[in-house]
C-alpha positions as CSV (number, residue, x, y, z in Angstrom):
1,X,-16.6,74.7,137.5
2,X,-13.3,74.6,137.4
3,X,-11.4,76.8,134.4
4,X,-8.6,73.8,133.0
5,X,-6.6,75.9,131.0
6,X,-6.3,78.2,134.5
7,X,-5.0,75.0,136.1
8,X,-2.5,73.9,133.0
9,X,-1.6,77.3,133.0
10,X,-0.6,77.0,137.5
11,X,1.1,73.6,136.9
12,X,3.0,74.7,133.9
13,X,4.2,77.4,136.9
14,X,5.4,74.4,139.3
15,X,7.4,73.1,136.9
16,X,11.4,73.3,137.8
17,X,13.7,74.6,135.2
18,X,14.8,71.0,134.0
19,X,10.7,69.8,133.8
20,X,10.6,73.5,131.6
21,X,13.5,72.7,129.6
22,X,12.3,69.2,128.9
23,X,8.4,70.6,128.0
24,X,10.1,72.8,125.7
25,X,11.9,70.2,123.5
26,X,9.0,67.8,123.7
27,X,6.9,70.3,122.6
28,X,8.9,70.6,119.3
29,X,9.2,66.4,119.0
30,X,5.5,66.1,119.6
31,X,4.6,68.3,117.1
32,X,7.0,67.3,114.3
33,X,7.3,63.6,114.8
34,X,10.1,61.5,112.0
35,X,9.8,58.7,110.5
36,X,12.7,57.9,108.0
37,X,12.4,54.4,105.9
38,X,14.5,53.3,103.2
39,X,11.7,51.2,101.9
40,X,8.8,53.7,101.5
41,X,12.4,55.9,99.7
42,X,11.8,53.2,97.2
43,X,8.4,54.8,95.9
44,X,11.2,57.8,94.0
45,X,10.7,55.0,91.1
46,X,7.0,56.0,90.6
47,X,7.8,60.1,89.9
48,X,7.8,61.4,87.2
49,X,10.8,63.7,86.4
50,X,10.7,66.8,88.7
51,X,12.3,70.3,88.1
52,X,12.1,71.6,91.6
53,X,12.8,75.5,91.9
54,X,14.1,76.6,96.0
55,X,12.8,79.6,97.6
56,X,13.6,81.1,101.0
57,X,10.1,81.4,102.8
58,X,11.5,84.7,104.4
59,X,12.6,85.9,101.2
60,X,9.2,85.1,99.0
61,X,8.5,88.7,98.1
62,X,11.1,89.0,95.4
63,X,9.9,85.6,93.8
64,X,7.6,85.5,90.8
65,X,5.9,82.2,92.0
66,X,4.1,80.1,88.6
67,X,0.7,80.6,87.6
68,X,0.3,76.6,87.1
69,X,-0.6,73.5,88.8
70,X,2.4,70.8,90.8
71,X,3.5,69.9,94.2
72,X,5.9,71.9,96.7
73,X,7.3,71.0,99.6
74,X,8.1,73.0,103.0
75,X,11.8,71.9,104.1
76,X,13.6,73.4,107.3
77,X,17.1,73.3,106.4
78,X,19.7,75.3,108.7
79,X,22.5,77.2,106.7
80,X,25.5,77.5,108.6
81,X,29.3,77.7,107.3
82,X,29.8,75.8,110.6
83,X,27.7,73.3,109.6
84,X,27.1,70.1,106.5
85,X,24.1,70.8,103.9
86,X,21.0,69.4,105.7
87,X,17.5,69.7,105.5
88,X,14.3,68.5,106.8
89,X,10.5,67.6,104.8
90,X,8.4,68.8,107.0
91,X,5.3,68.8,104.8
92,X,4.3,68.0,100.8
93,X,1.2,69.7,99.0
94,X,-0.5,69.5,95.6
95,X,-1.4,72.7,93.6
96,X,-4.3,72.3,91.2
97,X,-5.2,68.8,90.0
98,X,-7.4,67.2,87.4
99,X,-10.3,69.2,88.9
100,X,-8.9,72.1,90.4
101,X,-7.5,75.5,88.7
102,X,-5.7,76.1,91.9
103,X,-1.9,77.1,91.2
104,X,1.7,77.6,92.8
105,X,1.4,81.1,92.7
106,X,-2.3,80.7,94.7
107,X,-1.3,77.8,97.1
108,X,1.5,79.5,98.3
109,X,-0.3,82.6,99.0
110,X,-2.3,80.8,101.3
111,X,0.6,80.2,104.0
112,X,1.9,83.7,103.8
113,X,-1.8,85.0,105.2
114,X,-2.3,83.2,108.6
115,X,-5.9,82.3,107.4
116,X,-4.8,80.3,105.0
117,X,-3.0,78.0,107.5
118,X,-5.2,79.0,110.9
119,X,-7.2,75.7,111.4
120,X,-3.9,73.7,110.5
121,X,-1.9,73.7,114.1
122,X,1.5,71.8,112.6
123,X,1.5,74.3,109.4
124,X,1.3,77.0,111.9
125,X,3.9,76.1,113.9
126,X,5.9,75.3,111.3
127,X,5.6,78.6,110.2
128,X,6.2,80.2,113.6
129,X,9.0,78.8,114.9
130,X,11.2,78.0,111.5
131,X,10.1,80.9,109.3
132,X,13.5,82.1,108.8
133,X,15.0,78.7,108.0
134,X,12.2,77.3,106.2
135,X,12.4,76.6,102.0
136,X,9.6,76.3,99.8
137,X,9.9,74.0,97.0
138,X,8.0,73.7,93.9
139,X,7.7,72.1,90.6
140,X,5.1,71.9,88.0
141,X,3.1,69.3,86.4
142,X,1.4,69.6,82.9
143,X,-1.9,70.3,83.2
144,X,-4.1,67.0,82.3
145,X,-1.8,65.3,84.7
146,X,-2.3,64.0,88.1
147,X,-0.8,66.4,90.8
148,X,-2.9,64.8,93.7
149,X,-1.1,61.3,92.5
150,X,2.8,62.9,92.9
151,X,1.5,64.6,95.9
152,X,0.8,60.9,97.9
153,X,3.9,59.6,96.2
154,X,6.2,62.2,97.7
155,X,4.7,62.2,101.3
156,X,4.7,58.0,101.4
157,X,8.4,58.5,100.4
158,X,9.3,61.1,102.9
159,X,6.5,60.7,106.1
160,X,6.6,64.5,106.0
161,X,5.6,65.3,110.1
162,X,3.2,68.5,109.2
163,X,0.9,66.3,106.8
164,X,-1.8,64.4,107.9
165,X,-4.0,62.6,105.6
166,X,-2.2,63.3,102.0
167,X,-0.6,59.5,101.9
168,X,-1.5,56.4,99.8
169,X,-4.3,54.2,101.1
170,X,-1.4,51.7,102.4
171,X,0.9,54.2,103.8
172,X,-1.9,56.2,105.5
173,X,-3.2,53.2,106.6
174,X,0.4,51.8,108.5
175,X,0.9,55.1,109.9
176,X,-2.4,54.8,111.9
177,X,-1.4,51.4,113.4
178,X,1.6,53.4,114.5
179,X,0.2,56.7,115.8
180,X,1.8,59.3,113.7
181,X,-1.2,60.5,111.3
């Protein structure tokens, strides 16, 4: 029997340094694939108001992260004196819900320890390759409130690449008929 990741692993060898150069950047626009819409943008009308506090994911250490429920989102933005403000959602999360005593402080915890985030390939990546240019964002939500409801709201609006199944019914469902979840 023949070993296939041996074989990948040969042809990967053949390739020529363009074919390389070109498996390289597909690599990163396979794995975080964009979709920006100025229609699903129009969902920012069903949030309700948001006090989001920034932290640098390299920098978490010196951060006294909340012991309550609320979203977060991972953003890559790249910091540059040479270059405009810009940043990237690359995935939205819920901490805690109706039925969960799960908090900020907890959540993010769990992508600072690799098995918190091992059986999620686009987290890890995420956290591999942009670690030093990656932004956690968080806000909390009263308890009693719906986090799980913000949570869909916020990834319809943005089509964050790195989440997978956290949309509304209809945006989930319009995503599938175009391939990205």
């Amino acid at each position: 029997m023949i070993n296939l990741n041996e074989e990948i692993d040969n042809s990967i060898d053949d390739f020529d340094e363009e074919d390389g150069r070109q498996a390289y950047l597909a690599f990163f626009k396979d794995s975080f694939p964009f979709l920006l819409c100025p229609t699903l943008y129009r969902r920012s009308d069903d949030l309700p108001v948001l006090n989001w506090v920034k932290v640098k994911y390299s920098e978490h250490a010196a951060h006294v992260f909340p012991d309550h429920q609320g979203v977060y989102m991972f953003m890559v933005s790249f910091e540059n004196t040479n270059l405009p403000n810009n940043s990237y959602v690359m995935y939205v999360g819920k901490a805690g819900d109706v039925n969960s005593n799960n908090t900020i402080l907890r959540r993010f915890m769990d992508y600072v320890n690799p098995s918190g985030f091992r059986d999620r390939p686009r987290i890890k990546k995420l956290i591999k390759y942009f670690s030093e240019h990656l932004y956690y964002y968080y806000a909390t939500i009263p308890v009693g409130q719906s986090t799980a409801d913000v949570e869909s709201t916020l990834a319809d609006i943005f089509v964050p690449p790195c989440c997978q199944r956290d949309f509304s019914a209809n945006v989930r469902s319009l995503l599938r008929g175009i391939r990205i979840t």
